[in-house]
Structures are given as C-alpha cells and as structure tokens.
C-alpha positions as CSV (number, residue, x, y, z in Angstrom):
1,X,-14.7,-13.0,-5.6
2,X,-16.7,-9.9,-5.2
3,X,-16.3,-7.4,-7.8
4,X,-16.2,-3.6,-5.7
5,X,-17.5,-0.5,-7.7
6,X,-15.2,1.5,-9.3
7,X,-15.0,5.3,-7.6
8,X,-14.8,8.2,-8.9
9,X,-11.9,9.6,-9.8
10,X,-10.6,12.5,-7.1
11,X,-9.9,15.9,-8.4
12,X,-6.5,17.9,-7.9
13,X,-7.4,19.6,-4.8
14,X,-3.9,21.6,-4.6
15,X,-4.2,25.3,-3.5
16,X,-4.0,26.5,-7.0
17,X,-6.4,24.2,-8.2
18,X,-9.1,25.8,-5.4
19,X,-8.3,29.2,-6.4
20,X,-8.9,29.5,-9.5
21,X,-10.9,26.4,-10.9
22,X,-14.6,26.5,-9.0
23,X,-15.0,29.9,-8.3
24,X,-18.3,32.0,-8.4
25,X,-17.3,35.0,-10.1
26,X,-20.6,36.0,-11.0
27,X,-22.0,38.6,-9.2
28,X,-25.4,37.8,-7.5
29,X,-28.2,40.5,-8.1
30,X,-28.2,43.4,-5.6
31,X,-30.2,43.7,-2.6
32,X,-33.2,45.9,-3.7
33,X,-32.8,48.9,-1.7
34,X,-35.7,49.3,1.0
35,X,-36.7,50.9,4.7
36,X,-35.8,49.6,7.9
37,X,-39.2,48.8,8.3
38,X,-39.6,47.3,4.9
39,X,-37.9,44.1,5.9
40,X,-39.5,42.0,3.1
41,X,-37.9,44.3,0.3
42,X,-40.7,44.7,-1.4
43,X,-41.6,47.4,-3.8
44,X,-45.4,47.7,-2.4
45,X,-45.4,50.8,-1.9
46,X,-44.8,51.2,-6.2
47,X,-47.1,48.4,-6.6
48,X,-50.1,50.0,-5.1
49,X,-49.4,53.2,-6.4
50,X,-49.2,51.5,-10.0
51,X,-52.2,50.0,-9.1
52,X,-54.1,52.5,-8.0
53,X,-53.0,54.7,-11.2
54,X,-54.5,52.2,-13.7
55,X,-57.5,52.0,-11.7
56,X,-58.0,55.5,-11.7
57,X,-57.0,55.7,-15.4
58,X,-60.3,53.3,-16.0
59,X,-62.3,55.5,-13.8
60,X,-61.5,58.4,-15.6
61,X,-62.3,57.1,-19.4
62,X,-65.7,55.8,-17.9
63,X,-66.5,59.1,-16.6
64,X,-65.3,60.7,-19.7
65,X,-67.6,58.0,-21.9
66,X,-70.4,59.3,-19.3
67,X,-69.9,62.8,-20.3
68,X,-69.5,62.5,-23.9
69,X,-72.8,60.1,-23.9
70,X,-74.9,63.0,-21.8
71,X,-73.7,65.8,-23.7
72,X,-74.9,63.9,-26.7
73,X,-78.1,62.9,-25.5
74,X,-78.6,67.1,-24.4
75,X,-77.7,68.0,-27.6
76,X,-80.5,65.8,-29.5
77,X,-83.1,67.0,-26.8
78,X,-82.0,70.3,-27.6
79,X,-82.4,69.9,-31.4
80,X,-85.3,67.9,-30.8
81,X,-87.3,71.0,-28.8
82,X,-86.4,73.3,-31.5
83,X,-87.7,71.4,-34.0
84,X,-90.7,71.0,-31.9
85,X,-90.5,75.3,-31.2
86,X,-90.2,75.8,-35.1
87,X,-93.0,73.9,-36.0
88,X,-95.6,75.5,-33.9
C-alpha cells in the first residue's frame, strides 16, 4: 500500500486565536513628508543643496590655497627687490 505524506498540522484558527496571535504591531516607518509634485518622496531638493555645499566648500579652500600661495610668492618678490634696492 502507498504510504501518503504526513501534513502539517492545522493551527487553531478560533477568533481569539486571529486576534491576538499574528498580528503586526509594529509600526511601519512614516511616509517622508514631500510636495504634491514630489511624488517620488525624495529629499532632492536637500540632496543637491548638500551637494552643492561641499562642492563649494572645495572651491573655496582651493581659492583660499591660491591666495595664501600668491600672497607668498608677492611677499618674496617684494623682499627680493629690496634686497636688490639696498644693494645698489
């Protein structure tokens, strides 16, 4: 004789059982908040802004390397011509 698999055993499925034995009460993470026309919910707007902060941040400390480099390089012509003034 064929030998049938054994199921599973079945779950109480009583009304009290339902209530409070598989329930999902963790809260899902809210919506982020966002226009109408922002449908995506993305924060791009922040993002680019970020963005363009650091980018200007980089700008701005090359510029001031540039600076700090030509005022040096004035300052040693400078002393260099008076040197040059005092010997003569």
């Amino acid at each position: 004789m064929l030998d049938l698999p054994q199921f599973p055993t079945i779950k109480d499925a009583s009304a009290g059982t339902l209530q409070l034995g598989n329930t999902l009460d963790k809260r899902l993470p809210s919506m982020p908040s966002g226009d109408l026309n922002d449908l995506g919910f993305t924060n791009y707007r922040q993002l680019e802004a970020e963005k363009l902060m650091t980018e200007m941040r980089v700008v701005f400390d090359i510029s001031r390397q540039q600076a700090a480099r030509s005022k040096a390089i004035a300052k040693a012509r400078g002393r260099q011509s008076q040197r040059a003034a005092e010997r003569r």
